[in-house]
C-alpha angles and dihedrals in degrees: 000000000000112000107242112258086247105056090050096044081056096044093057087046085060091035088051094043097044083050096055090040094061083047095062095038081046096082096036098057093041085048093048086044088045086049093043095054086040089061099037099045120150142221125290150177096254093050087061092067090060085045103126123194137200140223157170103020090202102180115203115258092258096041099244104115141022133215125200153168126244112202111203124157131243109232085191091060102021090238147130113239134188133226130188114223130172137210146168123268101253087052095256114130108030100181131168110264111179138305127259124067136250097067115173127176119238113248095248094045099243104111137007116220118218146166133246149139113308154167128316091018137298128040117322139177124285133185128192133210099219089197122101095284105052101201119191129218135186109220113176128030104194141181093208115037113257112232127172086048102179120174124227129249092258098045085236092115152018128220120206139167118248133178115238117206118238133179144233126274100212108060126161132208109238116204105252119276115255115239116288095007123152110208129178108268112253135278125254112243108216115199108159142089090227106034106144135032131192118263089011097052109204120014098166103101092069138041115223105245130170126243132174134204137193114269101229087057139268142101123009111229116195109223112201132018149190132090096300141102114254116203122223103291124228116210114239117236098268096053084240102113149003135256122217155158123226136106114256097192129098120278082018087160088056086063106097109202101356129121138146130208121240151190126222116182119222096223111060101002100247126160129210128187111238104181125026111191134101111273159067107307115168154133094050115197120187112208120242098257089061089249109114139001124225125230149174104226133145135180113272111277148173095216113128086219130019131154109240117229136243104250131188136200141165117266097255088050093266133141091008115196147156116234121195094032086168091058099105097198143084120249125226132184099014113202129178122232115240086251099048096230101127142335131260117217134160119226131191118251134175092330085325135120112187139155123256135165129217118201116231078255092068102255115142135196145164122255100182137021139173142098092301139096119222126187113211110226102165161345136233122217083257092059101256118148132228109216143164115206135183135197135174092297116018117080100213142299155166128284143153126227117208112203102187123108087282092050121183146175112215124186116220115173131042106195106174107024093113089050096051092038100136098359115140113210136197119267114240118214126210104222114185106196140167138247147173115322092031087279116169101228121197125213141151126208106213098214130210118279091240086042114177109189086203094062125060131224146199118272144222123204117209114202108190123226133221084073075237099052124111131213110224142168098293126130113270117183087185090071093023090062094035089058085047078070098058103264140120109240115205127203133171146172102226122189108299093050124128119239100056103073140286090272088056096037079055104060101098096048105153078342105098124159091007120100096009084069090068093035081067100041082051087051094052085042085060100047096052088047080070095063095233105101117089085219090207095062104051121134143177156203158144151159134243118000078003096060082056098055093045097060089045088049089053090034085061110025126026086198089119124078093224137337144219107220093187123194088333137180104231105151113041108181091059083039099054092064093031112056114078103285136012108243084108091084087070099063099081136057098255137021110257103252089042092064119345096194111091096051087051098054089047089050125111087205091067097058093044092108087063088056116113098147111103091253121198126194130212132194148163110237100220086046113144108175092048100024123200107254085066080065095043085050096060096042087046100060088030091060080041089063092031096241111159114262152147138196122216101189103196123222123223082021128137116177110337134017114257114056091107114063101237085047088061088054103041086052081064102054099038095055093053095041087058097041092044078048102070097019094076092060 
């Protein structure tokens, strides 16, 4: 049947006025959709160039101003560079200072101390007149770069480390070069058990002293000789003496995990001897009122992890003891209080970092808590606290802690909040879970930032380094922008991790990798059980001590799609001579060629032939705690088996891949280029 010319006429009205009006509604809705995505952008890789830090909140003497550093990166040179900047207390009057790090008030007020570039090259001392006039001085002009400056009590002098050149014992007499002649430059004579580190290559041509200088300029005086390592020194009340940490015996760099503290006077050089036991004594602090001084110290042991403990002495080295033996945790930052009554500190617990104070009777409590971790720079005269915290999703800024009765945290920069205006971030989950031996593990999943817990996604797997070392609630853009790109990101702090006690920390002791192993793959059980992980897209990875963990992980599940095994350990017997230093040999039960077999069961070379995971490796080439060759070990069996790999061997690295800037980038995309790589199949 034919439809009436008049139903149909009708039909094509409604059809036409239905289509205009999808034309005119077209615009609107793109235009709402443009403004929604605006305003819901994520992270990426080109934001991270504009990323600005800050650092060493240093608050004047009588509270009243505050001088930073702002970190931001030089795309030019590919470079992180430091600038100096001031405010007021309350956070009003942010200005520009000077540029260079390192900046500390003098303890009247009048000048802050720095470092920067100099003449006649590297970084010197600087000191700056904060009156009207700001008047700039170069104070040192040195062949080798200061560190660990620190003013008098008086504000008369500075005290700095320095390295001072030595040289070798063993030194031949060549027969004179002929006119004209090109000969091969001459070898380095080693001659030292500790003779390279890693990011400084070799440091054994000098011994680290300490030398002070007036502050208002002239000549440098060394303070103290001899072929030793001298720590970072802290001035006595009276301006009179240092306080430090080192081992002024022969063979001192033998000595594994034993140090004494010392005193050295200004004034005719000479060094006394302040504790006398085995073990580990360091990071002395004298109070205010010239009574006691504060250290770190703890009995000689063979434990792979143990906190160290808040000791106390008399000046003069008398009446040592610990005080709050029951505190399981390790202090950072220690910082008397004006009335020398106690010590602040931060340690690190269960992913946190807050500040607590313990009284010169031993109490301790907790000033601060909360999912943050703060770092403690300084202290005013009234007992405020300059401090720098970070959280999930802040990167990092200034505050000052009151401490008084009315205590308060204020925030008083905000130093990316431009760069993160209308950027959505993952959320990031605390999972508590269980593993073998009954252990409580700790972990977070960072989600994508348009999570959908009815959907499932691939997954990446974090393994932390140190082995020590512990993942927290600080902000990480590495994760944040891998979730960006629509993955879970998983990290944990298996058995073996600091910030749950020595008893914890000790579990792998001459076991690692062992039962952390089992503490991840827990971790990743717990995750799935959530229904959110595509299984057949999991991936993982990790450096260090992580790149450790994760050839061990491929070399015993191939449960992972592909893996990321970054600056690892893999062969220990050829690491533990190796690395830069030889402590390492400490860490297991015999010396190699006493018995071998310990460093072979606990190596990841020796499971290679269970590896099946596309496994891809990347170094640093001037790496010096995970050399190279422990790299070139892994690729090599693995072409042997014909498991799929790659090497991506990164240049102007030392150990790890992301101290320059493009490196950091670069570590990004590869991992997900890899991981998109074999998760497509």
């Amino acid at each position: 049947m034919r439809t009436p010319f008049y139903t149909t006429s009708i039909s094509l009205k409604v059809i036409m006025s239905a289509f205009i009006l999808m034309l005119l509604l077209i615009p609107v809705s793109q235009s709402a959709a443009r403004q929604s995505a605006e305003s819901e952008k994520t992270l990426d890789l080109n934001m991270y160039w504009e990323l600005q830090s800050a650092g060493n909140t240093q608050i004047s003497p009588d509270g009243s101003l505050i001088v930073y550093t702002r970190g931001w990166i030089d795309q030019i040179t590919d470079s992180r560079k430091s600038e100096i900047w001031i405010m007021n207390s309350d956070g009003t009057r942010k200005r520009f200072l000077a540029e260079g790090s390192n900046p500390s008030w003098s303890p009247d007020g009048t000048r802050i101390a720095f470092t920067a570039e100099g003449e006649p090259g590297g970084s010197q001392i600087y000191v700056r007149w904060m009156d009207s006039e700001g008047a700039t001085s170069q104070i040192t002009r040195l062949t080798h770069s200061p560190s660990n400056i620190r003013w008098s009590p008086d504000s008369r002098y500075l005290s700095f480390n320095k390295r001072v050149e030595t040289k070798p014992s063993l030194t031949i007499s060549m027969p004179s070069r002929p006119d004209g002649a090109s000969w091969t430059a001459s070898p380095k004579v080693v001659e030292r058990p500790v003779y390279r580190r890693d990011r400084q290559g070799y440091i054994d041509d000098s011994y680290t002293h300490i030398f002070v200088v007036s502050a208002d300029g002239g000549a440098v005086r060394q303070l103290t000789d001899g072929n030793w390592n001298h720590s970072s020194s802290e001035w006595t009340a009276d301006s009179r003496s240092l306080v430090f940490s080192t081992l002024r015996v022969e063979d001192a760099e033998l000595q594994w995990r034993h140090s004494e503290i010392y005193s050295v006077s200004v004034d005719d050089g000479t060094i006394r001897q302040l504790t006398d036991r085995y073990g580990p004594d360091s990071n002395p602090l004298p109070s205010p009122d010239g009574r006691h001084i504060a250290y770190l110290g703890d009995d000689w042991h063979t434990d792979t992890y143990r906190n160290r403990k808040i000791h106390l002495m008399n000046t003069d080295g008398s009446n040592p003891r610990i005080i709050a033996p029951d505190f399981d945790r390790s202090p950072r930052n220690m910082t008397w209080a004006p009335d020398s009554r106690g010590l602040y500190f931060t340690a690190n617990s269960e992913g946190n970092r807050n500040i607590y104070y313990v009284s010169v009777n031993g109490d301790v409590s907790q000033i601060t808590e909360g999912v943050q971790q703060i770092n403690l720079h300084s202290i005013s005269n009234l007992g405020d606290l300059g401090i720098t915290s970070t959280s999930f999703h802040e990167p990092g800024d200034i505050y000052v802690l009151t401490t008084g009765r009315n205590r308060t945290m204020t925030r008083l920069t905000y130093m990316n909040r431009d760069l993160m205006k209308d950027v959505k971030l993952g959320e990031v989950e605390e999972i508590w879970y269980k593993s073998t031996d009954d252990l409580d593990i700790q972990g977070w999943v960072v989600k994508p930032p348009d999570f959908d817990p009815s959907q499932t996604y691939p997954m990446m797997l974090v393994i932390h380094g140190g082995p020590h070392g512990m993942y927290g609630v600080n902000f990480n853009y590495s994760w944040q922008e891998h979730a960006a790109n629509g993955y879970l990101v998983l990290y944990t702090n298996p058995r073996g991790s600091a910030g749950y006690g020595s008893s914890f920390g000790n579990e792998i002791d001459n076991a690692y990798p062992s039962k952390d192993y089992d503490d991840l793959m827990a971790g990743v059980d717990e995750l799935v059980g959530k229904g959110w992980v595509d299984t057949d897209r999991m991936y993982v990875y990790g450096c260090s001590g992580g790149g450790v963990l994760t050839a061990w992980v491929v070399g015993h599940t191939d449960r992972f799609a592909a893996a990321s095994s970054n600056c690892p350990v893999i062969n220990w017997l050829s690491f533990v001579g190796t690395t830069d230093g030889i402590s390492w040999y400490r860490n297991f039960e015999n010396l190699p060629w006493e018995d071998p077999s310990e460093h072979l069961r606990r190596s990841p070379l020796m499971y290679v032939g269970n590896v099946t995971t596309p496994t891809m490796l990347m170094t640093g080439e001037n790496d010096l705690r995970t050399p190279m060759p422990q790299t070139e070990e892994f690729y090599a069996a693995l072409q042997v088996l014909g498991v799929p790999t790659a090497m991506v061997r990164f240049q102007d690295e030392w150990h790890g891949t992301s101290s320059k800037p493009s490196n950091f980038i670069r570590t990004q995309l590869y991992l997900r280029a890899w991981f998109e790589k074999w998760g497509e199949n």
